[in-house]
N, C-alpha and C positions, 0 to 999 in steps of 0.2 A: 421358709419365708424369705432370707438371704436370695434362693434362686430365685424364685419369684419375681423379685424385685429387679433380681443382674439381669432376668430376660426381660422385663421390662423397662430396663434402661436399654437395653442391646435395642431391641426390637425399636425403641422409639427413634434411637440413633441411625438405623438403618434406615427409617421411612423418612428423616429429617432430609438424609444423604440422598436417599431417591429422587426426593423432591425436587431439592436443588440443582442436580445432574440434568433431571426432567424439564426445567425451568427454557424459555425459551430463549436464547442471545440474540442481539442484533448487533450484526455485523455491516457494515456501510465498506464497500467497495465501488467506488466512482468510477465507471469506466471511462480511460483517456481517449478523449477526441484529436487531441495532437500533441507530437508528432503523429500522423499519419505512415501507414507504410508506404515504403519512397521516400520521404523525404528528405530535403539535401538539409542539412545546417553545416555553419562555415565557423571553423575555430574564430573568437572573437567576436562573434554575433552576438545580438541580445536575439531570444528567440521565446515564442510564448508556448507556456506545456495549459493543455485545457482540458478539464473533464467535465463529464456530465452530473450536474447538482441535482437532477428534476425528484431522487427519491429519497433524500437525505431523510433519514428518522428523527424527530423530534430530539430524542437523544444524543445524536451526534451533532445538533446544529453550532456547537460550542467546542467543538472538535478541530484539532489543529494537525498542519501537515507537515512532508517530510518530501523530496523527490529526492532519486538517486540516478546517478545514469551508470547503467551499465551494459555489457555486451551479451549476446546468445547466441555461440560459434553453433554451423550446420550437428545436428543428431547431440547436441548437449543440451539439459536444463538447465545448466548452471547460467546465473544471469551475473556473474561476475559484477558485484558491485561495487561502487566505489564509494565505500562508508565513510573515508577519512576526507572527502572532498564532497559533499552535501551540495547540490545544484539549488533549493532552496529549503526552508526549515521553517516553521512555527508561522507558517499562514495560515488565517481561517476557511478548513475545508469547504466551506458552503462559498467562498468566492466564487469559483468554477476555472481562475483561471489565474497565472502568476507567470512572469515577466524571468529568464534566465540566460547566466551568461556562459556561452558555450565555452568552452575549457578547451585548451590546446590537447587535443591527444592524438595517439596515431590514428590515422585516416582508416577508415573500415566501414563496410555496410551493413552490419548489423549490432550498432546499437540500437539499447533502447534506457527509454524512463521509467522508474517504476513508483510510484505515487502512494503514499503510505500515510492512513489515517487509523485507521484501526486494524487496517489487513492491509494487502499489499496487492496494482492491482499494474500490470504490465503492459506499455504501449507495444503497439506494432515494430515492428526492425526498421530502422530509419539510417541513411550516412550521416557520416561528419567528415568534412574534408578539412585542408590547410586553406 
């Protein structure tokens, strides 16, 4: 009776666990309309980073954002971020679009922004000059 019972606690717990694995997630990754690849931003600018809202989930429309900027040197994926300097933080992702002040860094043509609401979704390679 004991087994009985353990493989029918087992068994239930495995189909519980299937289910749940099974279940389907929504992930909301907005792709960035700007920066554009090419473009120039000027240390001290205010410059606007903008994505595309058109398919926001119902679930996410209460969902808040994050940009970072960082770089992607030729043949690496490393997007080198700059966590401790946050380009903007806790705006309503369904705005489509937030206002940022470009930061003094060394000049390079391949930054980029990477826009963070539930996943994380990576502009084009863009300069920053002096």
């Amino acid at each position: 009776m004991f087994a009985n019972k353990f493989t029918a606690i087992v068994t239930a717990l495995v189909a519980a666990a299937t289910a749940v694995s099974a279940a389907p997630g929504i992930v909301f990754s907005p792709p960035i309309t700007s920066p554009k690849a090419g473009d120039v931003w000027t240390a001290g600018t205010t410059q606007i980073v903008t994505w595309d809202t058109t398919n926001i989930p119902p679930a996410n429309a209460n969902q808040t954002g994050l940009i970072l900027l960082g770089y992607i040197e030729d043949g690496s994926e490393d997007e080198h971020l700059d966590t401790k300097h946050p380009l903007a933080t806790n705006f309503p992702i369904t705005a489509g679009s937030i206002s940022v002040d470009v930061p003094s860094v060394t000049p390079r043509d391949d930054y980029v922004v990477v826009l963070f609401g539930d996943s994380g979704n990576t502009s084009p390679k863009f300069t920053i000059t002096n």
